[in-house]
N, C-alpha and C positions, 0 to 999 in steps of 0.2 A: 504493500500500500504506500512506501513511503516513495517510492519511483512514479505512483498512478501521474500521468499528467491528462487535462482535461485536451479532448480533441477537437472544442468546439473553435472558432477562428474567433481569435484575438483573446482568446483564454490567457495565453501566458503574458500579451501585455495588459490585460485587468492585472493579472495575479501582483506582476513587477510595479504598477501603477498604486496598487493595495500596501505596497511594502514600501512606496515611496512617501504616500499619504502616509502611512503610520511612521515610518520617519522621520517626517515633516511636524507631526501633530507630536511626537516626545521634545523636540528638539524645541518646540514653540512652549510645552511646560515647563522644560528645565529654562529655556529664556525668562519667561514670565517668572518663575520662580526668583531667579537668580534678582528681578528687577524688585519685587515686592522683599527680599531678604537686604538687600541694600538699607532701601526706604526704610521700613519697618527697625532696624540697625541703628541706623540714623536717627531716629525718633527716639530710641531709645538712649542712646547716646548724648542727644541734646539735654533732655530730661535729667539725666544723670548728673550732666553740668552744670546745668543751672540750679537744680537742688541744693549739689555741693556748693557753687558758688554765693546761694544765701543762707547756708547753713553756719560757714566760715564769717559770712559778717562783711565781708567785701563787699557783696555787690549794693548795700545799703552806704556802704561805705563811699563807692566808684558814682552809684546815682545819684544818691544827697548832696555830695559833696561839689560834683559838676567837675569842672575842669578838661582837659583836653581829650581823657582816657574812656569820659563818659561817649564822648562822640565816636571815638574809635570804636571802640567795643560795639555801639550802635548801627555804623556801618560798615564793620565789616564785612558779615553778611552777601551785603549788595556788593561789595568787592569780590567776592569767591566766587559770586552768581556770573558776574562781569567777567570776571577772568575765564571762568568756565568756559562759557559760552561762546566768546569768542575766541578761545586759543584752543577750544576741543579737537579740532584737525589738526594742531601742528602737535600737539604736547602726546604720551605714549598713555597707553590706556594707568599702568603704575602711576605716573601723575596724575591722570587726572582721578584718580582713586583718592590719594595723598591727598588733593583740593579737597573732594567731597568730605571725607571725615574732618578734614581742618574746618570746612563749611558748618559741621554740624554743631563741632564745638563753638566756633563763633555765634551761633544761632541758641546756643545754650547759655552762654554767659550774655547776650541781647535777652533774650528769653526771660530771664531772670526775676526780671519785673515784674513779670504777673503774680511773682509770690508776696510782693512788697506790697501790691495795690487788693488783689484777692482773696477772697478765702480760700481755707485749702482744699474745703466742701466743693464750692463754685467750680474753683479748678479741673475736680477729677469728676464731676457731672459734665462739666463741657467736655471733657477728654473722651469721657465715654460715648457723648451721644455724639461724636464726631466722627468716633470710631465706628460704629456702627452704620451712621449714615456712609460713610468713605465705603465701607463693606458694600451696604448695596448696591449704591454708584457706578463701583469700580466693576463687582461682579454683572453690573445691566452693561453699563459699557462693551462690555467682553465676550458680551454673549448678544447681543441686540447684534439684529441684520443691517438697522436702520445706519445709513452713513451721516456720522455726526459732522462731517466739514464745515457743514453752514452754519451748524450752530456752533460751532468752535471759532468762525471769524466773529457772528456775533460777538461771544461772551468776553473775546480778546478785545473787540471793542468796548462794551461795557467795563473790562479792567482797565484799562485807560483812564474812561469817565470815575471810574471811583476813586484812582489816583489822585486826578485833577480834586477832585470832590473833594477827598481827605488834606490835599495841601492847602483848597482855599478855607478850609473848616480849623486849620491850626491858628488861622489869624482869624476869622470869625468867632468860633467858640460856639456855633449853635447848637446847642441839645436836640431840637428838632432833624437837623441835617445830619446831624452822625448818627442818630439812631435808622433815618433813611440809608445813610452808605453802609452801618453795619446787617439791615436786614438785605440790601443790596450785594454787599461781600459774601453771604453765605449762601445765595443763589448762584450768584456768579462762580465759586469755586467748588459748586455743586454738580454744575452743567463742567466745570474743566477735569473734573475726576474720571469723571463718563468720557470725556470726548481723550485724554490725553491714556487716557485708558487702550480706548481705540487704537489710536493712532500708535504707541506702543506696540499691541498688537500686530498690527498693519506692518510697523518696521522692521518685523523680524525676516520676512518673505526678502527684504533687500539685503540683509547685512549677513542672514546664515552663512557662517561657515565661512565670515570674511575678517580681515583684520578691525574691521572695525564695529563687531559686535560688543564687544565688552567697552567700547565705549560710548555707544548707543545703549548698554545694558545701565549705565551708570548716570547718563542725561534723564534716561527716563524714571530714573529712581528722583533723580534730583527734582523732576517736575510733579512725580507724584506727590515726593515731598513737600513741598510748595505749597501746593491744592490741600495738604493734610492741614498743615498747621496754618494757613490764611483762615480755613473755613473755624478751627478750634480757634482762633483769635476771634474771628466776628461772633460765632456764637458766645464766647464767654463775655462779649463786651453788650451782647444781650440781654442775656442771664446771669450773669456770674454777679456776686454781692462782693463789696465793697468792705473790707477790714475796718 
């Protein structure tokens, strides 16, 4: 039986087309895997950092206090995001590994803040219900037939506007308008978990089995990240009580 081969016509390329699909379909969970074990990584690691760093007494220290270090520590961040992004094709996938976890610690000691301003109730209620929300998100994303492109230039454009919105709202100061940009921010990064979800998906068909899979596996962990903790910001600036 183990010789039988079928003699109908084009039997043996279904068979080899069947072994290419299943090939293709492990090679796309241990992708997706590897991009979600980053993320997930990351998060964890931020959390860590920033814990420690208001535990130690610094970081009330570094924000009370103001001075040069406060701002640093602030944007960093957007420097690792910056650097990423635009030096992801010349730098080796090892560096750009290096940035990501340096990105996360930076994001951990910014981070920080929310224990100084929140409770630690508030905290781990938004954490959850973000976690949760990311889950189904990410899992509709990945499994919907429906092609998110349009809604992902959408929502790219709505982060824009909520940018513009939050800069002109640091010199306004209105109550009104930040509670609109934060029920705004947590739609908007609800629709990019789904869409960047996709597209993650989608990049794998280009990059298998190329050199630059594992640096597309580390961009889309950095995006997902993104999408995690924008939406766990907006929501806690929701819900979350005040110390």
């Amino acid at each position: 039986m183990a010789n039988w081969s079928d003699p109908r016509p084009g039997a043996a390329y279904a068979a080899s087309a069947g072994l290419r699909g299943a090939a293709y379909d492990a090679g796309l969970r241990s992708y997706m895997l590897s991009v979600y074990n980053y993320m997930l990584s990351a998060i964890l690691l931020t959390g860590i950092v920033a814990l420690g760093f208001v535990q130690t007494g610094a970081a009330e220290q570094v924000f009370a206090g103001g001075g040069i270090l406060k701002w640093i520590i602030t944007l960093a961040p957007l420097g690792f995001v910056f650097g990423m992004s635009f030096g992801q094709m010349r730098m080796s996938t090892a560096t750009l590994q290096m940035m990501f976890w340096g990105f996360a610690v930076a994001m951990g000691l910014s981070l920080s803040t929310i224990f100084l301003v929140y409770s630690p109730l508030s905290i781990a209620q938004a954490f959850f219900a973000t976690s949760a929300s990311f889950a189904a998100l990410s899992l509709w994303g990945y499994t919907t037939k429906k092609d998110l492109s349009a809604m992902g230039t959408f929502l790219i454009m709505g982060l824009v506007g909520i940018i513009v919105a939050s800069l002109i709202n640091l010199f306004v100061q209105s109550g009104p308008l930040g509670l609109v940009i934060s029920i705004l921010g947590v739609l908007i990064f609800a629709g990019l978990t789904a869409y960047d979800t996709q597209r993650t998906k989608a990049m794998y068909a280009e990059v298998a089995g190329t050199e630059y899979e594992g640096r597309v596996v580390i961009m889309s962990a950095l995006n997902l990240y993104l999408d995690f903790i924008n939406m766990f910001l907006f929501i806690l600036r929701l819900f979350g009580s005040r110390d």
